[in-house]
TORKOL-4160 file (C-alpha; in steps of 0.2 Angstrom, whole numbers, padded with zeros to 4 digits, m for minus):
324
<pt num="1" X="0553" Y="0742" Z="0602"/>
<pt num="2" X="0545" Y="0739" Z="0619"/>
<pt num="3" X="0544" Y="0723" Z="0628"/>
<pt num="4" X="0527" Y="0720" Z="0625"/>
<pt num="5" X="0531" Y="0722" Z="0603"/>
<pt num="6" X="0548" Y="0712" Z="0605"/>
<pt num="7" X="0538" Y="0695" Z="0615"/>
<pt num="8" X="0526" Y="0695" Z="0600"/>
<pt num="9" X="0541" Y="0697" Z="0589"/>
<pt num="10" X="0549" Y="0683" Z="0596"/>
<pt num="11" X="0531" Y="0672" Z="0596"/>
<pt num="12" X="0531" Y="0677" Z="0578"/>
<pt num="13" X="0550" Y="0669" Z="0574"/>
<pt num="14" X="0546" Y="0655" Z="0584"/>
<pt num="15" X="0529" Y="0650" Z="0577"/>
<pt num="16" X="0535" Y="0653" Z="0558"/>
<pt num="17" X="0551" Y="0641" Z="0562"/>
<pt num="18" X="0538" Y="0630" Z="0569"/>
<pt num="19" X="0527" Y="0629" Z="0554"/>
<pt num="20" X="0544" Y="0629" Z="0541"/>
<pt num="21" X="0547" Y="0610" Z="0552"/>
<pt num="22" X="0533" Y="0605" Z="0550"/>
<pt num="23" X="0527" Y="0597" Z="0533"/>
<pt num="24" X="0511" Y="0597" Z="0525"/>
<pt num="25" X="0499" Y="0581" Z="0527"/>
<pt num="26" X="0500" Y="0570" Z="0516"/>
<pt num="27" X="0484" Y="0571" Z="0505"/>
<pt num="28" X="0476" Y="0553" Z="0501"/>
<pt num="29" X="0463" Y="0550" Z="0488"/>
<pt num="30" X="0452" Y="0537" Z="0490"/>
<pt num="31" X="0443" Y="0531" Z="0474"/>
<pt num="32" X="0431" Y="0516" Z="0478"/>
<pt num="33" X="0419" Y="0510" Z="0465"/>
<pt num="34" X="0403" Y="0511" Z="0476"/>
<pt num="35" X="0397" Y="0511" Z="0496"/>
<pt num="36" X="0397" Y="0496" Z="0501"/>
<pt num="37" X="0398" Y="0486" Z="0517"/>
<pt num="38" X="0416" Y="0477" Z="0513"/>
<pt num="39" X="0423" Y="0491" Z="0503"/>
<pt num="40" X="0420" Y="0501" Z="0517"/>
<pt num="41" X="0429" Y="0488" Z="0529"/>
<pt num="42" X="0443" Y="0490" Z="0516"/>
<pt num="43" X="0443" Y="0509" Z="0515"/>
<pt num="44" X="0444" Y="0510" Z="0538"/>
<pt num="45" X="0456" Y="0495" Z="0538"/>
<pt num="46" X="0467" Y="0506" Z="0527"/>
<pt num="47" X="0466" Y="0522" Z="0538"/>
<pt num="48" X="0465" Y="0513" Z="0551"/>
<pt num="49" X="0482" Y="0505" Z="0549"/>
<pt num="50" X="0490" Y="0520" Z="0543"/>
<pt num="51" X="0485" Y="0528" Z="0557"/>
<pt num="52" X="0494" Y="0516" Z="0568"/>
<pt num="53" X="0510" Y="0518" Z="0556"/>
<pt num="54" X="0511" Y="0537" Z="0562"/>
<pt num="55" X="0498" Y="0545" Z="0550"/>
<pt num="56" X="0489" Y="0555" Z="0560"/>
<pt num="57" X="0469" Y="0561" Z="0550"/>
<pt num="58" X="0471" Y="0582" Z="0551"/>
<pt num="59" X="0490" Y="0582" Z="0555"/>
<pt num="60" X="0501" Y="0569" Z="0545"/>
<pt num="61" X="0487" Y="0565" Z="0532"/>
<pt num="62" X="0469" Y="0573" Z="0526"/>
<pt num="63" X="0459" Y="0560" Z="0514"/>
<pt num="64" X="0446" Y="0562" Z="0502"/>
<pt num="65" X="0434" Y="0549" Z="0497"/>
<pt num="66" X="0423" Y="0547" Z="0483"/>
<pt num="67" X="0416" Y="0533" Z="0474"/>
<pt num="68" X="0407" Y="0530" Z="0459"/>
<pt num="69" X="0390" Y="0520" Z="0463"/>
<pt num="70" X="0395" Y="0504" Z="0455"/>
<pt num="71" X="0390" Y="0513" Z="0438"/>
<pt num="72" X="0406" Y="0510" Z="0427"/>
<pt num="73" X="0401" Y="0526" Z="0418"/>
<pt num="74" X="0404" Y="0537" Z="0434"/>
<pt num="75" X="0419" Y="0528" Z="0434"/>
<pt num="76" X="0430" Y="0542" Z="0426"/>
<pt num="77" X="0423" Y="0557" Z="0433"/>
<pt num="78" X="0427" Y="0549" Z="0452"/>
<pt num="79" X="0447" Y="0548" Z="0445"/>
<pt num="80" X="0448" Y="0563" Z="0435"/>
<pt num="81" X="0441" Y="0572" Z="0452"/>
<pt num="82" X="0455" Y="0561" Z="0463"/>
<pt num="83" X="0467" Y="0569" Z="0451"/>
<pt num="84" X="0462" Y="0583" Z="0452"/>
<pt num="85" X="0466" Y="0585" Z="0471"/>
<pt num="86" X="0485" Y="0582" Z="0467"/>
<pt num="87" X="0486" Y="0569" Z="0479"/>
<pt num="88" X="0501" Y="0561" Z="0486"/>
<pt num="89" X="0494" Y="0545" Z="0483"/>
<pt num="90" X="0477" Y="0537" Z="0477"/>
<pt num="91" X="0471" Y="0523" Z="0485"/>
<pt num="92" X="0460" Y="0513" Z="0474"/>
<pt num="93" X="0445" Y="0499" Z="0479"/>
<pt num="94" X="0441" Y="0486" Z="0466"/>
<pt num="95" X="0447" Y="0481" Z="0449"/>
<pt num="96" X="0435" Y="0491" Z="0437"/>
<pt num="97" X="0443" Y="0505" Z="0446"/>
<pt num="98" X="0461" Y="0502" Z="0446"/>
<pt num="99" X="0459" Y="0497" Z="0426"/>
<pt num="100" X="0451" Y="0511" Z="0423"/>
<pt num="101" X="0465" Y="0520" Z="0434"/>
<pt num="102" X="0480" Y="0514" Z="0422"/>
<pt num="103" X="0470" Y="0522" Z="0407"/>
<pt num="104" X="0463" Y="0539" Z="0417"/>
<pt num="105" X="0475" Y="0544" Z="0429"/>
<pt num="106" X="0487" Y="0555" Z="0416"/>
<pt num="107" X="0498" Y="0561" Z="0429"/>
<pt num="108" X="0511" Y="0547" Z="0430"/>
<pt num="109" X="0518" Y="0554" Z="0445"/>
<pt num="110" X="0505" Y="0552" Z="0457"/>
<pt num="111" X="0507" Y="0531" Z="0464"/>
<pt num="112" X="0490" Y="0522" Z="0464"/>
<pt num="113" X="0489" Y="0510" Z="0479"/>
<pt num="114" X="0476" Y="0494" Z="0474"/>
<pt num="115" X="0464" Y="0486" Z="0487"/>
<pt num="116" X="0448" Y="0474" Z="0485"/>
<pt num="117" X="0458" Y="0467" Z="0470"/>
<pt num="118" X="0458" Y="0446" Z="0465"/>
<pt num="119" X="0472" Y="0446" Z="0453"/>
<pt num="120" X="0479" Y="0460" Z="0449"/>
<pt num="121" X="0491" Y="0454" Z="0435"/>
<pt num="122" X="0475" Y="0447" Z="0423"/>
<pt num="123" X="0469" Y="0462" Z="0428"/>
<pt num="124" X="0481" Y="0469" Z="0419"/>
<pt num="125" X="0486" Y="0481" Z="0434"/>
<pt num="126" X="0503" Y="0475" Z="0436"/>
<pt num="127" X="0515" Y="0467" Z="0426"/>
<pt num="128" X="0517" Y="0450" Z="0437"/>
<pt num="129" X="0517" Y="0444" Z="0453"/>
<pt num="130" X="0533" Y="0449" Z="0458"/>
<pt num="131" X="0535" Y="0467" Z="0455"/>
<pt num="132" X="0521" Y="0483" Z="0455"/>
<pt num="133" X="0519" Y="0494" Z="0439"/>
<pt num="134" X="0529" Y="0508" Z="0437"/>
<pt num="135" X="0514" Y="0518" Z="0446"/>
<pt num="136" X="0504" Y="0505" Z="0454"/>
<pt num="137" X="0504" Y="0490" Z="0469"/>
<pt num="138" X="0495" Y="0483" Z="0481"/>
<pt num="139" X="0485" Y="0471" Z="0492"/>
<pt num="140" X="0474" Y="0458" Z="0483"/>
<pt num="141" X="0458" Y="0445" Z="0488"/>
<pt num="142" X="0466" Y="0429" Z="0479"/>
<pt num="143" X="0455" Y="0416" Z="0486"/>
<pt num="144" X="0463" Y="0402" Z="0493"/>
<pt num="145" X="0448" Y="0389" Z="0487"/>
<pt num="146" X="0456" Y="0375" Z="0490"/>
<pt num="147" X="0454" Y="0376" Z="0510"/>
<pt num="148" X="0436" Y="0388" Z="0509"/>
<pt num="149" X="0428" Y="0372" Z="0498"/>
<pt num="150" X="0436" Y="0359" Z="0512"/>
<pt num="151" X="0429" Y="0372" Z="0525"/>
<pt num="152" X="0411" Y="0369" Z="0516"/>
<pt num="153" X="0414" Y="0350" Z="0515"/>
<pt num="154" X="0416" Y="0349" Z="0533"/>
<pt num="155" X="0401" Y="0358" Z="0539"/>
<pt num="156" X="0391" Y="0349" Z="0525"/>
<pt num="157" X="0397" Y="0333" Z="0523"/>
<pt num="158" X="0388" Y="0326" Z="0508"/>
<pt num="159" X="0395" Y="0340" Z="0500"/>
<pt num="160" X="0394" Y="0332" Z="0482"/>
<pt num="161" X="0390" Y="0347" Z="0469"/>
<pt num="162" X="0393" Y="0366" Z="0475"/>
<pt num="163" X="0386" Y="0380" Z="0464"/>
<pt num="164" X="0392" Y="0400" Z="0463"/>
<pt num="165" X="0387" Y="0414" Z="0454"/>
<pt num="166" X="0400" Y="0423" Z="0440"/>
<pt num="167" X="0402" Y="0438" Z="0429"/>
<pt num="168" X="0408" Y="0434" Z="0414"/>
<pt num="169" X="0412" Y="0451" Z="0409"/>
<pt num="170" X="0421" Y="0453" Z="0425"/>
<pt num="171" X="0439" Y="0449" Z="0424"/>
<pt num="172" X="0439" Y="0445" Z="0443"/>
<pt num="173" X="0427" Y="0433" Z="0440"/>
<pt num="174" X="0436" Y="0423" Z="0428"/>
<pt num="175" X="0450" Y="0422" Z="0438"/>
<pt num="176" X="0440" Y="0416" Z="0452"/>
<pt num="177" X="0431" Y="0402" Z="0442"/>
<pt num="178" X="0446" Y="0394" Z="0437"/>
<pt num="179" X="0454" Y="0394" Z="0453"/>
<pt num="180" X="0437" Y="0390" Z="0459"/>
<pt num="181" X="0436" Y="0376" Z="0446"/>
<pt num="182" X="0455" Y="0369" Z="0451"/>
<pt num="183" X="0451" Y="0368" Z="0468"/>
<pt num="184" X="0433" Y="0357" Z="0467"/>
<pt num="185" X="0445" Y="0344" Z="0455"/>
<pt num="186" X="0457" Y="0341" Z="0469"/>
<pt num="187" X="0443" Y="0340" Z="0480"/>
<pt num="188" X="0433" Y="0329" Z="0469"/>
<pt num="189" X="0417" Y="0342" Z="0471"/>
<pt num="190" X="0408" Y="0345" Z="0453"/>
<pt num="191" X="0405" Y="0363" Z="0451"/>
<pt num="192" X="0390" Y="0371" Z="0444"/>
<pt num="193" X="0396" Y="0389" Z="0438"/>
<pt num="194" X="0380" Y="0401" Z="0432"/>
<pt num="195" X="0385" Y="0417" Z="0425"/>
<pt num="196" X="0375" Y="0433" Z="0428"/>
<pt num="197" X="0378" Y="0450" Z="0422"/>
<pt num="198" X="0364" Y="0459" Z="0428"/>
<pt num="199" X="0357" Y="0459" Z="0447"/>
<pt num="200" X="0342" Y="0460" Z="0440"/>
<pt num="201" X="0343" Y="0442" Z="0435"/>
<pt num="202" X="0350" Y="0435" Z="0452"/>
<pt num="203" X="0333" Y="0427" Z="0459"/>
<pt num="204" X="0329" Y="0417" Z="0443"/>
<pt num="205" X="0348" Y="0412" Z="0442"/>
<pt num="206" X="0349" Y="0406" Z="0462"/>
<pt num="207" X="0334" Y="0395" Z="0458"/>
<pt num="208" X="0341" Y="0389" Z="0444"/>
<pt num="209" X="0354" Y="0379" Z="0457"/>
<pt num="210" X="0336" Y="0369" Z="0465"/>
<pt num="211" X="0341" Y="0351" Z="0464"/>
<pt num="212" X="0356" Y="0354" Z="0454"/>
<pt num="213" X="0369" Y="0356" Z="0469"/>
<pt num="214" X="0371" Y="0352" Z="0487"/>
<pt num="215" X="0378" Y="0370" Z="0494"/>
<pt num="216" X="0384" Y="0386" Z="0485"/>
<pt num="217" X="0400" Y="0395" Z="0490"/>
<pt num="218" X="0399" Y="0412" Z="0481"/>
<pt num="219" X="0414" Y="0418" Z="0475"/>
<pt num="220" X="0419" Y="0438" Z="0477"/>
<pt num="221" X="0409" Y="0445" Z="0464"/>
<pt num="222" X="0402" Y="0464" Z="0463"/>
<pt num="223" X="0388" Y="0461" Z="0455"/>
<pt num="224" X="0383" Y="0447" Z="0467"/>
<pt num="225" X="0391" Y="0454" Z="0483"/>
<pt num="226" X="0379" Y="0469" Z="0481"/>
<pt num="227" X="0362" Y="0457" Z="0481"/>
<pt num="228" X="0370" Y="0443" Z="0492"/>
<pt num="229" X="0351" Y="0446" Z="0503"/>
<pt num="230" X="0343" Y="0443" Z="0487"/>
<pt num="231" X="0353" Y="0426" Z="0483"/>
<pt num="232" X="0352" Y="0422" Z="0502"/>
<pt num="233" X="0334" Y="0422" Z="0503"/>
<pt num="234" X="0331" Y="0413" Z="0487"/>
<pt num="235" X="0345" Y="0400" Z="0493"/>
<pt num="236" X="0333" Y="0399" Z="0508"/>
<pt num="237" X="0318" Y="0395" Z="0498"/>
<pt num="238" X="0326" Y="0381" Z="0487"/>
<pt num="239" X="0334" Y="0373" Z="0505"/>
<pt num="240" X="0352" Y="0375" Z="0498"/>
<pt num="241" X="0365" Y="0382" Z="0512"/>
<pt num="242" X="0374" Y="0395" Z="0506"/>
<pt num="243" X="0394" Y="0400" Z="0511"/>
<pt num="244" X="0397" Y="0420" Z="0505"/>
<pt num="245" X="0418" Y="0423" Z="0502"/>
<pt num="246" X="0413" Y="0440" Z="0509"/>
<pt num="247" X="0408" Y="0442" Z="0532"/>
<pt num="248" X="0395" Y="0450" Z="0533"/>
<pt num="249" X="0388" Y="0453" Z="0553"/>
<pt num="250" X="0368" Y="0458" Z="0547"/>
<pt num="251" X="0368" Y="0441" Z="0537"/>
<pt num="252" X="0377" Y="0429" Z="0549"/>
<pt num="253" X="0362" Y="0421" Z="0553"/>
<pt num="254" X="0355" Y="0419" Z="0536"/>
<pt num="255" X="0369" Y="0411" Z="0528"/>
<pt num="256" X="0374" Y="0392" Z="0532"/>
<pt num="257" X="0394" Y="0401" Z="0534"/>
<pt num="258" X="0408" Y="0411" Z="0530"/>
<pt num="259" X="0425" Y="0408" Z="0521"/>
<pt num="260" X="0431" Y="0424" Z="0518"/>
<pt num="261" X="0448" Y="0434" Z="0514"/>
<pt num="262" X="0446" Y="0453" Z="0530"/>
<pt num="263" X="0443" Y="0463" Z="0520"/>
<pt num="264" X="0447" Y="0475" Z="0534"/>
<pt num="265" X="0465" Y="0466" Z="0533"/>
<pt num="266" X="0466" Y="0468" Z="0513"/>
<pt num="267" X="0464" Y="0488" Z="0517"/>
<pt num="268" X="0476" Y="0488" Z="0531"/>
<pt num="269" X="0491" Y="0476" Z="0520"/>
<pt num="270" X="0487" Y="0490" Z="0507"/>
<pt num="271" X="0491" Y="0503" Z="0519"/>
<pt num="272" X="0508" Y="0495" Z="0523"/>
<pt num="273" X="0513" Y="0498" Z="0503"/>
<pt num="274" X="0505" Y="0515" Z="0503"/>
<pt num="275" X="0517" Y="0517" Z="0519"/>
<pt num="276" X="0533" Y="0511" Z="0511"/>
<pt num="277" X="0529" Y="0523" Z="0493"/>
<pt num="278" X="0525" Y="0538" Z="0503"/>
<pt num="279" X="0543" Y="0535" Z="0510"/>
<pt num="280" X="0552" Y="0533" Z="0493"/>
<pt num="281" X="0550" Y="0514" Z="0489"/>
<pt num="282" X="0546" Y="0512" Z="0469"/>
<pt num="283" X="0528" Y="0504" Z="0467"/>
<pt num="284" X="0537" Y="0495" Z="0456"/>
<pt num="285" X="0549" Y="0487" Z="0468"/>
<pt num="286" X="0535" Y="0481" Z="0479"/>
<pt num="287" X="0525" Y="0466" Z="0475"/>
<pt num="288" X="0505" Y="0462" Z="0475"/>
<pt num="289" X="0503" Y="0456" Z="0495"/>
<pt num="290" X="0493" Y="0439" Z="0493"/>
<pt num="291" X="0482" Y="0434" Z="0508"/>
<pt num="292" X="0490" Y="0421" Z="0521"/>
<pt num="293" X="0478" Y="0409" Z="0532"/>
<pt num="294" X="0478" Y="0424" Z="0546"/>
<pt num="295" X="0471" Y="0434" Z="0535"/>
<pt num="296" X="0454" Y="0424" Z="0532"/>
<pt num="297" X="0439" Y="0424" Z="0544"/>
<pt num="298" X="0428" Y="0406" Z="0546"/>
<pt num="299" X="0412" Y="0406" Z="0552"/>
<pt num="300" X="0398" Y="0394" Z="0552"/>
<pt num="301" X="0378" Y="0395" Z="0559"/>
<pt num="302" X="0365" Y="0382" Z="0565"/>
<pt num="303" X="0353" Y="0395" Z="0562"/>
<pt num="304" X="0358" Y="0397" Z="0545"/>
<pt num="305" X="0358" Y="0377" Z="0544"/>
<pt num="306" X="0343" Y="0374" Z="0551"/>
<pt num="307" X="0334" Y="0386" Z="0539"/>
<pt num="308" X="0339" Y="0374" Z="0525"/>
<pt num="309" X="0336" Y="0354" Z="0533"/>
<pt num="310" X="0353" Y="0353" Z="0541"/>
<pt num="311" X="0361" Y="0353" Z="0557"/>
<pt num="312" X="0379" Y="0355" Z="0564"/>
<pt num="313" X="0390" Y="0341" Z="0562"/>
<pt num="314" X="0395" Y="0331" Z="0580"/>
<pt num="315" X="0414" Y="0337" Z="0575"/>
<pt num="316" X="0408" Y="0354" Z="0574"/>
<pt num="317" X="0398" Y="0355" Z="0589"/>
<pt num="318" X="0410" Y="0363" Z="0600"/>
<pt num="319" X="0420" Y="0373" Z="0586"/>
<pt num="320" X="0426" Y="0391" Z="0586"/>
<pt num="321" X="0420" Y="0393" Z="0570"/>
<pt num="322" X="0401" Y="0390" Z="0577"/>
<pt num="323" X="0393" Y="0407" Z="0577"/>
<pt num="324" X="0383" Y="0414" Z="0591"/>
């Protein structure tokens, strides 16, 4: 062998020990139940953070993403094509899709990793609030509505009767209504709880709030979060300030403010626990992550105010909450 065959011989040992060290990346897939501006935020936070954690896209991790147009009928196809991918772990966005994940998802060995989730264990997702599923944990939205309702009585002060919009089919939703509810009563706040189960009926349902309450805090609700323009505008029209539990930047200004879990933050808790089960840790081992204060976002605007008869309170005037 001349030198020239032996050098290429040795490139060749050298790369194919190489490439024996080097594992395969990790293959992530991401099954959200539709495009949308916070399950997005939940979707970047989560690569995002993993990215920080050591998983680099291309080299230590490729994803897939896919989503089922809110249409609960695509909702299968989207898991059976995540399933498909033999992925090391499937990060799932939303209830109806983690529910539907516990049902669809036949091979038990792949862990599912929940986000953009209020209550996990009503959901029937995990057995309680102290341990995952054999398969499944994750990071949940549980509102705190005790302190977003005393956010809303500070920047409306007269803050008598507050209204928001439900799902009743939704089991997020009924969660979030009795929290909801629990909340206003140790506040001393009536609530005025409208339940709407298509988007379709959103306008006539906002207007049916005209003279009934004195601001609406909407709860995280997909079916609402999707049209929250359309519930804005008409909240606009009948002079009721409306507070979203969902940021959104485009809408700053038409709303009266923001309580709001990250949703960026929810995607990036969610990557810690898919960190820790691509390590070895048992989903079952690791309990639901349940947001802290750091992990909500406050925000209030005179513009959004002003569009409905009020203005910012003397205490407020100089707040950090005040957007610009």
């Amino acid at each position: 062998m001349n030198a020239r065959h032996l050098l290429g011989a040795i490139a060749l040992v050298l790369t194919s020990a190489v490439s024996a060290q080097t594992p395969a990346p990790k293959v992530i897939a991401i099954a959200s139940f539709g495009e949308h501006p916070a399950l997005n935020q939940v979707a970047e936070g989560f690569k995002a953070r993993l990215g920080q954690l050591g998983y680099v896209e291309g080299r230590q991790v490729s994803y897939d993403f896919m989503h089922a147009n809110f249409d609960r009928s695509l909702v299968p196809q989207v898991l059976q094509r995540a399933e498909a991918k033999k992925p090391d772990l499937i990060f799932a966005i939303t209830t109806p899709i983690n529910q539907a994940a516990v049902r669809g998802i036949k091979d038990k060995s792949i862990p599912i990793v929940f986000g953009s989730v209020v209550d996990p264990v009503a959901a029937g997702i995990v057995p309680d609030w102290q341990h995952g599923s054999a398969t499944s944990s994750g990071a949940t939205l549980l509102q705190d509505f005790e302190a977003s309702l005393a956010f809303v009585k500070q920047v409306v002060p007269t803050v008598k009767r507050v209204g928001t919009l439900y799902n009743p089919g939704e089991d997020n939703d009924k969660t979030n209504i009795d929290l909801f509810n629990k909340a206003a009563r140790k506040l001393g706040l009536e609530v005025v709880a409208v339940p709407v189960d298509n988007a379709n009926d959103l306008p006539q349902r906002v207007q049916s709030f005209a003279g009934k309450v004195d601001a609406i805090y909407q709860i995280q609700s997909n079916i609402v979060q999707t049209a929250i323009p359309v519930v804005a505008q008409v909240a606009r029209r009948i002079r009721v300030p409306l507070f979203n539990s969902v940021y959104s930047e485009p809408l700053k200004h038409q709303l009266a403010g923001f309580h709001a879990v990250s949703y960026a933050k929810n995607g990036e808790h969610a990557a810690d626990i898919a960190d820790r089960i691509l390590k070895g840790e048992k989903p079952a081992h690791i309990a639901p992550y349940v947001p802290k204060a750091s992990d909500f976002d406050s925000f209030f605007s005179a513009q959004g105010l002003q569009a409905v008869g009020l203005s910012v309170p003397a205490a407020l005037e100089q707040s950090p909450w005040l957007l610009k």
